[in-house]
Steps between C-alpha positions, in 0.01 A plus 500: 500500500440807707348440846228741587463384905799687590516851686545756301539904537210631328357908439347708746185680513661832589415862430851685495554902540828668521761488448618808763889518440576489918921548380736464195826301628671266333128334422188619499322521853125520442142468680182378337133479615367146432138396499517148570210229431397215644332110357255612796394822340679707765814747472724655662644904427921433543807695488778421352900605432717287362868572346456468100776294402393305153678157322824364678696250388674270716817264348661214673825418390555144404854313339354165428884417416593544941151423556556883715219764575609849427413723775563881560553711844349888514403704787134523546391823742210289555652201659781731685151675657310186575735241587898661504530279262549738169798358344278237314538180269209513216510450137562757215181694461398863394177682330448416168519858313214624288504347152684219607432156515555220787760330356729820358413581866657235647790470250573842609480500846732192510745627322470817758476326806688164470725615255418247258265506229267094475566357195130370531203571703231229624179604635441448881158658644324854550376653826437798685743517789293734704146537390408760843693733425685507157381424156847314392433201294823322470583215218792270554781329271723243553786663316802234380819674475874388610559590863891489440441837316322689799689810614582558855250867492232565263214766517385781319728774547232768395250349741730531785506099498772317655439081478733224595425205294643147627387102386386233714389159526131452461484320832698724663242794442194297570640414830582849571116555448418229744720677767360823431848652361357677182115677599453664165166384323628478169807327552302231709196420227776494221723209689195341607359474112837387461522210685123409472587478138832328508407230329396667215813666441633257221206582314442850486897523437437279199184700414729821462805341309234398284320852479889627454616245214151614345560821497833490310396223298 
């Protein structure tokens, strides 16, 4: 049964103009006027730019076999501007091209980035990473595949990508969140679905050898 007591995003009552195309990088930079009303009656006249950057998907590498995460390093200008700290551990993740789904997405983007493509894919949770500023709205896989198999360099040569995946223990990576070792957002919500859901491992692996034996039965 669905609860209906819990928070929950819901629509605005806004009146959006624009867009005005503010510059054309490698995504759209754009500013919009907003009419925004209020339960009181009120509004407010706002502008807005924000960096149009569409559907991400996000994969965490997982071989339930070594019980290892699959992680990737890959500089981040970013990070190197905020923090020095550019030469960053995340998990495979890239745009999700137009026509394509989420999960040829992330099949893609692991074989790209990690080197290795998941034999299956189990859904973990949607968000927007950065509502402020960016319209990214980013879904995430666990992605099974055999972490003996990673390369030692992956990326997309055409991209100018250069990623170094490596395998670790679970633990290992959740205590390197606890002692503030890894900062990036998506890496951290992906280990922490992870180990909230631990326990629920041996059934959603059991759930997709079923779906698999179904599928070539």
């Amino acid at each position: 049964m669905t609860r209906t007591d819990l928070p929950e995003d819901r629509p605005a009552r806004a009146d959006v103009e624009g867009p005005e195309l503010l510059a054309r990088g490698f995504r759209p930079y754009e500013r919009y006027r907003i009419v925004l009303h209020h339960e009181d009656g009120s509004s407010d006249v706002q502008s807005r730019d924000i960096i149009r950057a569409g559907s991400v998907v996000g994969v965490l590498g997982y071989d339930p076999e070594r019980e290892l995460v699959v992680l990737i390093r890959q500089f981040r200008f970013g990070a190197h501007l905020v923090h020095n700290r550019g030469d960053m551990v995340e998990i495979v993740a890239g745009i999700v091209e137009q026509g394509e789904g989420y999960e040829a997405a992330a099949l893609r983007e692991c074989g790209e980035e990690a080197g290795v493509v998941p034999r299956a894919l189990i859904p973990m949770l949607r968000f927007v990473p950065s509502p402020g500023v960016s319209d990214e709205f980013a879904v995430l896989f666990l992605g099974l595949l055999d972490s003996a198999a990673l390369p030692q360099q992956a990326g997309a040569e055409a991209e100018t990508e250069r990623t170094y995946p490596f395998a670790v223990k679970l633990d290992d990576a959740l205590a390197a969140v606890e002692a503030g070792r890894m900062i990036n957002g998506y890496v951290i919500i992906a280990l922490q679905w992870l180990a909230l859901n631990r326990h629920r491992l041996p059934a959603l692996l059991a759930g997709v050898a079923t779906l698999a034996g179904a599928a070539t039965a």
